[in-house]
N, C-alpha and C positions, 0 to 999 in steps of 0.2 A: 320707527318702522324700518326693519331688516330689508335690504335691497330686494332680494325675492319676491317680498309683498311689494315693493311696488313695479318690480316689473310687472308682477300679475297684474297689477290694477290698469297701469297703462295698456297694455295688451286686453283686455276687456273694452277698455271704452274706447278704441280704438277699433277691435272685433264689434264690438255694440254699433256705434255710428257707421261701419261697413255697411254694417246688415241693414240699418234704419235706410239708409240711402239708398239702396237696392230695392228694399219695399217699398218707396216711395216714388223711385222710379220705373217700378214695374205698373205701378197703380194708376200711375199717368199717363202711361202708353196702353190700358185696358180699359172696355166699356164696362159699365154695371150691368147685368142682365136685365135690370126695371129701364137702362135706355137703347135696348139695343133695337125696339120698335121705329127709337126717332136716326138711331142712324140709317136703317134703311129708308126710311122717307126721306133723309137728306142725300143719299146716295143715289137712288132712283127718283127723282120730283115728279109730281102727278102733274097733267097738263092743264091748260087753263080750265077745258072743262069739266077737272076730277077726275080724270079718267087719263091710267098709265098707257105709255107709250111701250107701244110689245116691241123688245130688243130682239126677238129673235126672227123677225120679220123679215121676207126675203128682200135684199136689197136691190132699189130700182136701177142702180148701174150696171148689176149685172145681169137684168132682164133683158134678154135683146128686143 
């Protein structure tokens, strides 16, 4: 094997595992669209009686 070829080789799987790594870590920090239903349920929790609590509800501190 002629030096050339193996610098190509190494520089491949070197460029290869960059990339793998990056997709891997991209996919880790993103929701599947099939759960992005459960992330807002865990984000906003429903109250004990089913029923959300309205965020944008005037707050009572600043009701005089």
């Amino acid at each position: 094997m002629n030096r050339n070829r193996r610098i190509f080789i190494i520089v491949f799987i070197v460029f290869t595992s960059v990339v793998a790594l990056l997709a891997i870590d991209m996919a880790s920090r993103t929701t599947a669209p099939w759960n992005k239903r459960r992330e807002v349920e865990r984000a906003f929790p429903a109250g004990k009686d089913g029923t959300l609590t309205d965020s944008l509800a005037a707050d009572s501190l600043l009701i005089p």
